[in-house]
PQR file of N, CA, C, O and H, with PARSE charges and radii, in Angstrom:
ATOM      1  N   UNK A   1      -2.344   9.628 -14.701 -0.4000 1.5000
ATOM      2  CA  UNK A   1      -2.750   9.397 -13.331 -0.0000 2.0000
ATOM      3  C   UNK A   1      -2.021   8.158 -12.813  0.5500 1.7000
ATOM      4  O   UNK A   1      -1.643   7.239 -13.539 -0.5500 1.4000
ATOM      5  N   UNK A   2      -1.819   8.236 -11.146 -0.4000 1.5000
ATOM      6  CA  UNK A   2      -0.772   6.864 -10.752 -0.0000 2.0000
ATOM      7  C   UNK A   2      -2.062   6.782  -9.846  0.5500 1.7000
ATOM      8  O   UNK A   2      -2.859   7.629  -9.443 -0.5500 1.4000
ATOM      9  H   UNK A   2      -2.127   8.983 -10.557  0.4000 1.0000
ATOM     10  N   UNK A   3      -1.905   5.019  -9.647 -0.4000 1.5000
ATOM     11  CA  UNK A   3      -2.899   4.889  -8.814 -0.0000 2.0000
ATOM     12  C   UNK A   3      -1.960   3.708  -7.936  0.5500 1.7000
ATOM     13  O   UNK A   3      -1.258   2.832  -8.442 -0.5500 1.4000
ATOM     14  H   UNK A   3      -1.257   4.332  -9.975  0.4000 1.0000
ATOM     15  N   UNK A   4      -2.191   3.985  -6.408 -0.4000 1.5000
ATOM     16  CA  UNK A   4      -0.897   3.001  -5.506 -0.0000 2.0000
ATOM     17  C   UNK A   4      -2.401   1.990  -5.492  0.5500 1.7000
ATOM     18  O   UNK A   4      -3.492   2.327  -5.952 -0.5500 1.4000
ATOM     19  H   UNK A   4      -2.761   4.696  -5.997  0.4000 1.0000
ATOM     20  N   UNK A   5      -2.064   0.732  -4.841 -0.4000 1.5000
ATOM     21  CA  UNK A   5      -3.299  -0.388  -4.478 -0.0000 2.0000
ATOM     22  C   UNK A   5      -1.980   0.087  -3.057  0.5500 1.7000
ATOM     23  O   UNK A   5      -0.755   0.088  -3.174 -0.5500 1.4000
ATOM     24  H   UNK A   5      -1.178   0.459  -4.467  0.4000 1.0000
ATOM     25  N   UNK A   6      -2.955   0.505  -1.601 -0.4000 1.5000
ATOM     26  CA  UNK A   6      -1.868   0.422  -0.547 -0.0000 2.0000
ATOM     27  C   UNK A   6      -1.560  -1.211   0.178  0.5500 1.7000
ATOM     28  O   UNK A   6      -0.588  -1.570   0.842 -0.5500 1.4000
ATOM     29  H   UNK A   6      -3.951   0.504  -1.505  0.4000 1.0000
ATOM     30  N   UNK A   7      -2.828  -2.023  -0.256 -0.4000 1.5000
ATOM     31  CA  UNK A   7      -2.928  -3.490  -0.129 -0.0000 2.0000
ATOM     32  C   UNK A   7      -1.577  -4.190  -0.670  0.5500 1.7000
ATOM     33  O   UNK A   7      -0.897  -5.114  -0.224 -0.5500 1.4000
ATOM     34  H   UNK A   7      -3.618  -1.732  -0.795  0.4000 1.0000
ATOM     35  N   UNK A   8      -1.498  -3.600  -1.497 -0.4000 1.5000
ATOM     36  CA  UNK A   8      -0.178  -4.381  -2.153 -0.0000 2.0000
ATOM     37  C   UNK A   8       0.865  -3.653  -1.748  0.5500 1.7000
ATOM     38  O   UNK A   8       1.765  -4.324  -1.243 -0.5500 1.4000
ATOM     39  H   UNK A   8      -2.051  -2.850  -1.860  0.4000 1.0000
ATOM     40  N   UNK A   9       1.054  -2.412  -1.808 -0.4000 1.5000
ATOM     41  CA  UNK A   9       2.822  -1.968  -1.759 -0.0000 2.0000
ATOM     42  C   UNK A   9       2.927  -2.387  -0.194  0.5500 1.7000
ATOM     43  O   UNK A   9       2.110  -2.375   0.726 -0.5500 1.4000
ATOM     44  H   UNK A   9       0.323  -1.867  -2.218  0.4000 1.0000
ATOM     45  N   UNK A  10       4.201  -2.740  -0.290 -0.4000 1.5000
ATOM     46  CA  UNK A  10       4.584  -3.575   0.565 -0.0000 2.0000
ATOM     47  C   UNK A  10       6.120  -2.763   1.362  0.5500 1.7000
ATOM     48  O   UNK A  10       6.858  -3.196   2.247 -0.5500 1.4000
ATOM     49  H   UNK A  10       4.864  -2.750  -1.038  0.4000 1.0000
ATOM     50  N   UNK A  11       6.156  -1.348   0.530 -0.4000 1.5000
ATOM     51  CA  UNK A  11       7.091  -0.496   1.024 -0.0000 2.0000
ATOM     52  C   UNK A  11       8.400  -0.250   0.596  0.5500 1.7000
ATOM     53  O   UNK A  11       9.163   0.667   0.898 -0.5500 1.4000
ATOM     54  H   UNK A  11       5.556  -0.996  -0.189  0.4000 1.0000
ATOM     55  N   UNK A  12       8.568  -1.365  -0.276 -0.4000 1.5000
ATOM     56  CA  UNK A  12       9.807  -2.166  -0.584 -0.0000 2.0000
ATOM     57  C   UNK A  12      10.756  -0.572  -0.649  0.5500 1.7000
ATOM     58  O   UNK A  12      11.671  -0.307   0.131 -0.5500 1.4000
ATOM     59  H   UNK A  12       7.948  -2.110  -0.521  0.4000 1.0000
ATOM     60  N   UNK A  13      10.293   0.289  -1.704 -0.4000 1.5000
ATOM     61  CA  UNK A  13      10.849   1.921  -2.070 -0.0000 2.0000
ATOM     62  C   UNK A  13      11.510   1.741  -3.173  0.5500 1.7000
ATOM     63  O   UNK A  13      12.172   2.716  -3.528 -0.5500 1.4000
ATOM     64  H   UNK A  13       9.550   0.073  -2.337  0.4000 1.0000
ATOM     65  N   UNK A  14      11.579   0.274  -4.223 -0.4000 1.5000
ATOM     66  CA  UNK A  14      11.579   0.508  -5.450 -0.0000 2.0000
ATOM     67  C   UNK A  14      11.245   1.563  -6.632  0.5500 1.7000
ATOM     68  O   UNK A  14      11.907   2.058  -7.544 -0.5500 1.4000
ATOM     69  H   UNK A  14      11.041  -0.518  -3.935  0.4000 1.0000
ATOM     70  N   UNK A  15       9.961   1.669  -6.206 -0.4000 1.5000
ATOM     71  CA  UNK A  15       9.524   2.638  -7.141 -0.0000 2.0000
ATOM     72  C   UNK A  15       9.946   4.211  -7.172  0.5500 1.7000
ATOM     73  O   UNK A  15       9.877   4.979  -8.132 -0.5500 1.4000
ATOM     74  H   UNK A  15       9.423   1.267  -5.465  0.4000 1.0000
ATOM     75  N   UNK A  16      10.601   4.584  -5.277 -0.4000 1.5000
ATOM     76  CA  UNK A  16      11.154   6.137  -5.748 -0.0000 2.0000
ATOM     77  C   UNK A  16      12.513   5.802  -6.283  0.5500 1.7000
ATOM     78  O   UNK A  16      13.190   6.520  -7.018 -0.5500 1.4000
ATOM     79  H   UNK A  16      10.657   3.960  -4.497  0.4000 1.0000
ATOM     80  N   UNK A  17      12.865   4.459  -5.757 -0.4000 1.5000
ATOM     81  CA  UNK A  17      14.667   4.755  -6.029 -0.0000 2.0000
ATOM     82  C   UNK A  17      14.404   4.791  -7.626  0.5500 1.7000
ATOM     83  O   UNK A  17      15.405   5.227  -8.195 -0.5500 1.4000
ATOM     84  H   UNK A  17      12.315   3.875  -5.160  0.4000 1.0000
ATOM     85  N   UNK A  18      13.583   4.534  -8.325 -0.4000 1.5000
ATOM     86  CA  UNK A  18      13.623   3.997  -9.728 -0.0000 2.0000
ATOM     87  C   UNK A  18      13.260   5.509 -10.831  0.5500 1.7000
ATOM     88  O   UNK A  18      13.746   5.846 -11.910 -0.5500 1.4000
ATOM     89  H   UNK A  18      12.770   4.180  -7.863  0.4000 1.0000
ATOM     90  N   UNK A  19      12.443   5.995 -10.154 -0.4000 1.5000
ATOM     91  CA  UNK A  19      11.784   7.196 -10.720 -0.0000 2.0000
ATOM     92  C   UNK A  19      13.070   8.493 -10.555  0.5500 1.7000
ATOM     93  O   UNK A  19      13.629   8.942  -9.554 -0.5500 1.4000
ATOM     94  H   UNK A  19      12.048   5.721  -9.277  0.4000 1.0000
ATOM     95  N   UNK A  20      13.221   8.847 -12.166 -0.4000 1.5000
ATOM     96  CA  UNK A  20      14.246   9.240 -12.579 -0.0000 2.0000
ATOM     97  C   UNK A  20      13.792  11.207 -12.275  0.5500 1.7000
ATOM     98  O   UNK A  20      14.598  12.078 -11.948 -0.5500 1.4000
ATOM     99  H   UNK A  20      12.766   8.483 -12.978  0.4000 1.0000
ATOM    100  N   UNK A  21      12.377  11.372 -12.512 -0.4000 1.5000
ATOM    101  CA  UNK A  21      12.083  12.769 -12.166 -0.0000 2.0000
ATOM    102  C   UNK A  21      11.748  13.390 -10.917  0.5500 1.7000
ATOM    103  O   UNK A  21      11.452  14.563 -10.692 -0.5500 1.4000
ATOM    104  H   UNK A  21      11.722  10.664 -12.778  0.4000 1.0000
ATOM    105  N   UNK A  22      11.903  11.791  -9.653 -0.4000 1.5000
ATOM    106  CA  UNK A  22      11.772  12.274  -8.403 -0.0000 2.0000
ATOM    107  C   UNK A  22      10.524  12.678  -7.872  0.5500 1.7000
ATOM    108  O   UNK A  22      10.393  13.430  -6.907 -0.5500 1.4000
ATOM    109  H   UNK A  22      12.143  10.838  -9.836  0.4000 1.0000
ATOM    110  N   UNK A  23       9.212  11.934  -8.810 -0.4000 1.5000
ATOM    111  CA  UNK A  23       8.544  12.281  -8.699 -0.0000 2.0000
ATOM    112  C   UNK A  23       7.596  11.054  -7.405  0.5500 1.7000
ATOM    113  O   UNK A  23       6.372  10.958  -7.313 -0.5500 1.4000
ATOM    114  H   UNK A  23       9.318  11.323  -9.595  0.4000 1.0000
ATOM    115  N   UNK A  24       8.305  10.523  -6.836 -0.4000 1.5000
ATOM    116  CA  UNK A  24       7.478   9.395  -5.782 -0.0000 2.0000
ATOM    117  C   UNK A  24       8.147   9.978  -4.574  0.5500 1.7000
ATOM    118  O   UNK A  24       9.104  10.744  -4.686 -0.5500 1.4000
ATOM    119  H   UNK A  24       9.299  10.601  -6.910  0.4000 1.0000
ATOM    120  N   UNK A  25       7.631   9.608  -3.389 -0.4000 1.5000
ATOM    121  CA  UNK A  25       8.526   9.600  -2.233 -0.0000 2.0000
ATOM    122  C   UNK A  25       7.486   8.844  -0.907  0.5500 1.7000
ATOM    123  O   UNK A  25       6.355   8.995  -0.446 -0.5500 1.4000
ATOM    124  H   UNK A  25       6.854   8.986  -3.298  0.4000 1.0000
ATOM    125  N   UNK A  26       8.639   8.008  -0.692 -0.4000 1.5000
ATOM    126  CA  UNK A  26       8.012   7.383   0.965 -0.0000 2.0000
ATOM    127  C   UNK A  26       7.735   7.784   2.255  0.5500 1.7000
ATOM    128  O   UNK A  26       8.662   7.644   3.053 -0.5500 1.4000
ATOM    129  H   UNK A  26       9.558   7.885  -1.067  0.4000 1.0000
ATOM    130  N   UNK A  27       6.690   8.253   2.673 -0.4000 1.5000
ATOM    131  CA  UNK A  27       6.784   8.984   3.994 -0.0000 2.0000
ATOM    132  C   UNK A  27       5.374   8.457   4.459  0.5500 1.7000
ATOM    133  O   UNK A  27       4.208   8.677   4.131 -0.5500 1.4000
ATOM    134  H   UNK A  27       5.937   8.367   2.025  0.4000 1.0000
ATOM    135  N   UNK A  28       6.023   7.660   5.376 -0.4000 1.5000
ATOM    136  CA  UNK A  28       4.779   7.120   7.104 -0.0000 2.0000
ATOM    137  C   UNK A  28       3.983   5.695   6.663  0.5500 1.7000
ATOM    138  O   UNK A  28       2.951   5.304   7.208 -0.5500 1.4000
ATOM    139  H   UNK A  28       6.970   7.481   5.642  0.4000 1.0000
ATOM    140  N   UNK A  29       4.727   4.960   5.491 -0.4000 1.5000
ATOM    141  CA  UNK A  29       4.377   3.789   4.998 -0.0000 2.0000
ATOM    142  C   UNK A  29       3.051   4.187   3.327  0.5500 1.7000
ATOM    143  O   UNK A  29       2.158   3.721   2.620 -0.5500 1.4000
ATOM    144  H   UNK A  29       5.566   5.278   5.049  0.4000 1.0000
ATOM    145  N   UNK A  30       3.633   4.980   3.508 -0.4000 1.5000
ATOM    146  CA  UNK A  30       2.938   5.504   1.981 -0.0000 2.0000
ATOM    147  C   UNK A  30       3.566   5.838   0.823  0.5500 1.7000
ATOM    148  O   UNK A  30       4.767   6.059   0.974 -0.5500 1.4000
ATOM    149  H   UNK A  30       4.359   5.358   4.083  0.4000 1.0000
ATOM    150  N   UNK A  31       3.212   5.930  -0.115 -0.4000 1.5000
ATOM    151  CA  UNK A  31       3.982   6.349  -1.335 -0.0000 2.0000
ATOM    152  C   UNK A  31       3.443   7.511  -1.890  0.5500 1.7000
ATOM    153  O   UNK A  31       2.225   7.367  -1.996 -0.5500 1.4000
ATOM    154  H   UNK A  31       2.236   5.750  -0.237  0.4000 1.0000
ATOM    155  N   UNK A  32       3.778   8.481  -2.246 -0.4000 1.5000
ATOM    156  CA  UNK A  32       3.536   9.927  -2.091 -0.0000 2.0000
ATOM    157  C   UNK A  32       3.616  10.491  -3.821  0.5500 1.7000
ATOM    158  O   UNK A  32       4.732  10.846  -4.202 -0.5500 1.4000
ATOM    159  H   UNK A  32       4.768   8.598  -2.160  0.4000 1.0000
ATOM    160  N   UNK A  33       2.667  10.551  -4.643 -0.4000 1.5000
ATOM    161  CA  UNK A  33       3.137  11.054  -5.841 -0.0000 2.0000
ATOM    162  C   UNK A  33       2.979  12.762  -6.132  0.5500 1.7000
ATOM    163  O   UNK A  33       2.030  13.368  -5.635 -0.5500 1.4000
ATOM    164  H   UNK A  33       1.761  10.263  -4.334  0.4000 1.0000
ATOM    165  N   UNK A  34       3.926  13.409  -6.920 -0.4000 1.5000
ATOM    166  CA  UNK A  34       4.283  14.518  -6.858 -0.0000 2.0000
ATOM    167  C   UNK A  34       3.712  14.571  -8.483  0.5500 1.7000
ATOM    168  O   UNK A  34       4.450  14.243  -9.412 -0.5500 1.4000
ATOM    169  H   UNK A  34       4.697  12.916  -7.323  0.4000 1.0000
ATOM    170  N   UNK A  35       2.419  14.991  -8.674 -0.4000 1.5000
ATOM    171  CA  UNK A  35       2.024  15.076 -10.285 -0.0000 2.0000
ATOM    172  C   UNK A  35       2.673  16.352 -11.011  0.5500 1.7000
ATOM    173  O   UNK A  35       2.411  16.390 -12.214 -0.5500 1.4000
ATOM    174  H   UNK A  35       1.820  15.259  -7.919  0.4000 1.0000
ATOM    175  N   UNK A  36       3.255  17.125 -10.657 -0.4000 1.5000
ATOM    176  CA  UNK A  36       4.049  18.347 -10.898 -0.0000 2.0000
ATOM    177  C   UNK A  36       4.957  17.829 -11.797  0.5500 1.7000
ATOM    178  O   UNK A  36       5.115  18.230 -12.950 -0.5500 1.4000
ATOM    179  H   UNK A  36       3.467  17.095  -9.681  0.4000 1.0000
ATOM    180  N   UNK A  37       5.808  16.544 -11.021 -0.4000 1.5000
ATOM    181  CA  UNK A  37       6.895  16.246 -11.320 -0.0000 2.0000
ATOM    182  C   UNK A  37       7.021  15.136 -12.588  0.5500 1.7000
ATOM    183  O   UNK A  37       7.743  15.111 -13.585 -0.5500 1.4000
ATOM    184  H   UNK A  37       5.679  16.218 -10.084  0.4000 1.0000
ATOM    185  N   UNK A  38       6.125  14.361 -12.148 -0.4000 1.5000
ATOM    186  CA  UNK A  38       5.836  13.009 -12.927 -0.0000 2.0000
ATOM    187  C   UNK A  38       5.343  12.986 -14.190  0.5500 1.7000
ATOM    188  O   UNK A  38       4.508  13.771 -14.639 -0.5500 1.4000
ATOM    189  H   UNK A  38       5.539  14.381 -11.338  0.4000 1.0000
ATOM    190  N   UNK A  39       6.008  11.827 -14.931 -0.4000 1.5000
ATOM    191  CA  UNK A  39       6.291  12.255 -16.369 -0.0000 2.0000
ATOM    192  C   UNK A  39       5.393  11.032 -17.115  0.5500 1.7000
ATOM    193  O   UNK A  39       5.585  10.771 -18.302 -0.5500 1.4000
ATOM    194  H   UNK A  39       6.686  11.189 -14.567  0.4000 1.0000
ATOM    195  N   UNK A  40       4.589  10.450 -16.459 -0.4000 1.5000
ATOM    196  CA  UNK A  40       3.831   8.605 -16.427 -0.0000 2.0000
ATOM    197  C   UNK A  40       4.889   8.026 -17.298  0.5500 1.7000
ATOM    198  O   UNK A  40       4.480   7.796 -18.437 -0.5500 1.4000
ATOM    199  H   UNK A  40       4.433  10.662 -15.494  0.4000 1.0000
ATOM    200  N   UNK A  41       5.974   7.765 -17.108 -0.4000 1.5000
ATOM    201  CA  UNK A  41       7.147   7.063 -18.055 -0.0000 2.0000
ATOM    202  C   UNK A  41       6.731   5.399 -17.297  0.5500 1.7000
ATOM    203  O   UNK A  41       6.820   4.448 -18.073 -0.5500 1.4000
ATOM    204  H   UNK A  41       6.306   7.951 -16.183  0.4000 1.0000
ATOM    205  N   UNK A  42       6.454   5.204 -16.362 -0.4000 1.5000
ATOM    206  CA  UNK A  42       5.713   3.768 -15.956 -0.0000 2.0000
ATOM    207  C   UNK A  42       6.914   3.100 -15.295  0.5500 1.7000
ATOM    208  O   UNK A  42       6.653   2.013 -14.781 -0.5500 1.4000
ATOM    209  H   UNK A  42       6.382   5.976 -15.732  0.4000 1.0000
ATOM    210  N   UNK A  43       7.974   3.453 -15.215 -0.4000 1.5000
ATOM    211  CA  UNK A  43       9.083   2.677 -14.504 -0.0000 2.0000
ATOM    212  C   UNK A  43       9.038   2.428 -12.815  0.5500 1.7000
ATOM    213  O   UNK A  43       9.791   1.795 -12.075 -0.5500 1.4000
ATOM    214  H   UNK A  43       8.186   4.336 -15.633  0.4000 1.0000
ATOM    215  N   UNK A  44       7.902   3.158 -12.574 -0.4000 1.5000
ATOM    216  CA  UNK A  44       7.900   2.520 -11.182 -0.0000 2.0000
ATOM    217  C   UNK A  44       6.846   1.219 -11.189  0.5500 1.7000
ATOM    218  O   UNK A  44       6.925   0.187 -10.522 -0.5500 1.4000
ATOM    219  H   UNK A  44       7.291   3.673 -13.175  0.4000 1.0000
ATOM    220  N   UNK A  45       5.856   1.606 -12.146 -0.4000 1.5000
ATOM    221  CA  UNK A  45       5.175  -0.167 -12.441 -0.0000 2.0000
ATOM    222  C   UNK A  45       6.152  -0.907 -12.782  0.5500 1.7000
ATOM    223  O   UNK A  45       6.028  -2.045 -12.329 -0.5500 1.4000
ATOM    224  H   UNK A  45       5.792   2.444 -12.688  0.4000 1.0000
ATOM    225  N   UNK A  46       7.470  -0.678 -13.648 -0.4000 1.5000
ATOM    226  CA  UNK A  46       8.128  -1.659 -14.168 -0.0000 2.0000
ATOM    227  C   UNK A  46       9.411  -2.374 -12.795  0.5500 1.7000
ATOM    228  O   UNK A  46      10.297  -3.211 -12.963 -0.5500 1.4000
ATOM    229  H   UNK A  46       7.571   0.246 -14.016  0.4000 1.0000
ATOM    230  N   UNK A  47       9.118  -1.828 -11.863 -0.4000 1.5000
ATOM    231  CA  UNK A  47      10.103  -2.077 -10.731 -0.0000 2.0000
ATOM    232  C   UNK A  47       9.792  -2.606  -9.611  0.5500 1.7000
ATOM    233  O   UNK A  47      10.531  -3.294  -8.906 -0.5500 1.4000
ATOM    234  H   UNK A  47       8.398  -1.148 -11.726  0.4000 1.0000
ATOM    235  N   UNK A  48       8.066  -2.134  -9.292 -0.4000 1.5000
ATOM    236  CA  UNK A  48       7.328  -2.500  -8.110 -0.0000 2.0000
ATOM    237  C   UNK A  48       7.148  -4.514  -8.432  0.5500 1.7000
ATOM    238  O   UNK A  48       6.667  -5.140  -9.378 -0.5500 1.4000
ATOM    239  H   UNK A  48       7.466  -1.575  -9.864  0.4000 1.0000
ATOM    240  N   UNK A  49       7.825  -4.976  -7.075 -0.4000 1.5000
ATOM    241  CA  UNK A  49       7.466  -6.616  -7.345 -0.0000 2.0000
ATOM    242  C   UNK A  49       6.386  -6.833  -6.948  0.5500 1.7000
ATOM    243  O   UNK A  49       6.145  -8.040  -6.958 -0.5500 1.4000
ATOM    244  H   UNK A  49       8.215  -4.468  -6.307  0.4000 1.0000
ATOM    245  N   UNK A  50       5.203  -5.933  -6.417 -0.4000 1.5000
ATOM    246  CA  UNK A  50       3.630  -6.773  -6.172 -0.0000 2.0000
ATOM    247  C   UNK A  50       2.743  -5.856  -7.148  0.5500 1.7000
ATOM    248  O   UNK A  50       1.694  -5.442  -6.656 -0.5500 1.4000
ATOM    249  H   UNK A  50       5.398  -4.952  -6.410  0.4000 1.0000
ATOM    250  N   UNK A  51       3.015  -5.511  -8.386 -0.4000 1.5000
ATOM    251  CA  UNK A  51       2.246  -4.701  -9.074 -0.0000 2.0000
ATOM    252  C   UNK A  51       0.885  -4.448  -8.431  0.5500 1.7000
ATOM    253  O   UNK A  51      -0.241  -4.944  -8.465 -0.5500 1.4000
ATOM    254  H   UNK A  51       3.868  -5.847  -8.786  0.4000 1.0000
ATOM    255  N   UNK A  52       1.781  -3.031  -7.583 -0.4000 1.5000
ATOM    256  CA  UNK A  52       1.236  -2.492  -6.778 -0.0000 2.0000
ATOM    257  C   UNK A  52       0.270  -1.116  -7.204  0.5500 1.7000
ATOM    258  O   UNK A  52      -0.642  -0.484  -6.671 -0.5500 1.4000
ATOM    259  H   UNK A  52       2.696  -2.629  -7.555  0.4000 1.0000
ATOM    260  N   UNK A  53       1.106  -1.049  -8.598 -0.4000 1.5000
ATOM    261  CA  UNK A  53       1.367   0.600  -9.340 -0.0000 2.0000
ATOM    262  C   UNK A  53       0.677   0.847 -11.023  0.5500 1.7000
ATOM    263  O   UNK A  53       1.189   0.829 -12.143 -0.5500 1.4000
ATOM    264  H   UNK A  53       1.847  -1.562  -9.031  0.4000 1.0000
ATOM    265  N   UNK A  54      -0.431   1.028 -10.622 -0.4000 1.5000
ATOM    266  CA  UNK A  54      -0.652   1.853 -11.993 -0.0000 2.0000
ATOM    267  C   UNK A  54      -0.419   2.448 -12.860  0.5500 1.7000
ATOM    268  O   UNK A  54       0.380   3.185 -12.281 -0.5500 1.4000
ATOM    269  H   UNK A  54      -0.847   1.043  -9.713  0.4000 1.0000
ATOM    270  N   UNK A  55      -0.423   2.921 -14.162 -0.4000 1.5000
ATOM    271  CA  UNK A  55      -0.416   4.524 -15.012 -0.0000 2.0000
ATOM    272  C   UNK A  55      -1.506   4.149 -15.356  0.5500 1.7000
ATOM    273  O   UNK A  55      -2.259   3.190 -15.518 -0.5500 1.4000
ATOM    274  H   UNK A  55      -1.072   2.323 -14.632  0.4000 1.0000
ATOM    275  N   UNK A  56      -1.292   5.745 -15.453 -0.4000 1.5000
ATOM    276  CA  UNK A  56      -2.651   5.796 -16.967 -0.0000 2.0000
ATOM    277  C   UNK A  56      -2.512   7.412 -17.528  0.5500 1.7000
ATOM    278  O   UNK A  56      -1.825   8.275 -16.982 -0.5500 1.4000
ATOM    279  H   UNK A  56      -0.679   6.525 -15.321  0.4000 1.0000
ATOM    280  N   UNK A  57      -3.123   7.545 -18.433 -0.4000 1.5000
ATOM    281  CA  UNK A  57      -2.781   8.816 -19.364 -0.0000 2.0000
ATOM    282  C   UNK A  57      -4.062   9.542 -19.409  0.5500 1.7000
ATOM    283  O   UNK A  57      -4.944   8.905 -19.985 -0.5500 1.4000
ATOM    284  H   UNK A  57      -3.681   6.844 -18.877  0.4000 1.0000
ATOM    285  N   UNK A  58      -4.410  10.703 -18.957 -0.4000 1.5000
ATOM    286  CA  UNK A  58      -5.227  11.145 -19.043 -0.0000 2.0000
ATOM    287  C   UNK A  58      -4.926  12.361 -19.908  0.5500 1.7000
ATOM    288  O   UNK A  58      -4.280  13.310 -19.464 -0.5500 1.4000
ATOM    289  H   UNK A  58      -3.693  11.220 -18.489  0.4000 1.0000
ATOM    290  N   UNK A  59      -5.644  12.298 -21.781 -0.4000 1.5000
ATOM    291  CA  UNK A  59      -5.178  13.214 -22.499 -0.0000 2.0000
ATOM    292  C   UNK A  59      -6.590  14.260 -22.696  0.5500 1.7000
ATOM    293  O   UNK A  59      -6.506  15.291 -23.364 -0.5500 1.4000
ATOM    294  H   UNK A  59      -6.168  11.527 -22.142  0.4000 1.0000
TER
END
């Protein structure tokens, strides 16, 4: 599971340029996750500068 805080993202778009399965996308000041796609590899926590961005693993 990704969880955005919208308090914090700040829009920057780190986290889609970073996400290698294309699984984020920015549209209308939001960050948009595509769970289809997303693989919780965590590199958009590892990119976002207001740790804005969650994982978590739901097994």
């Amino acid at each position: 599971m990704i969880e955005i805080d919208r308090e914090k993202c700040c829009g920057c778009n780190y986290c889609t340029l970073s996400c290698a399965q294309e699984a984020l996308t920015y549209h209308e000041y939001q960050i948009i996750v595509d769970l289809d796609k997303c693989i919780f590899c965590g590199s958009c926590v590892y990119y976002c500068p207001n740790t804005a961005i969650r994982v978590s693993r739901k097994d």
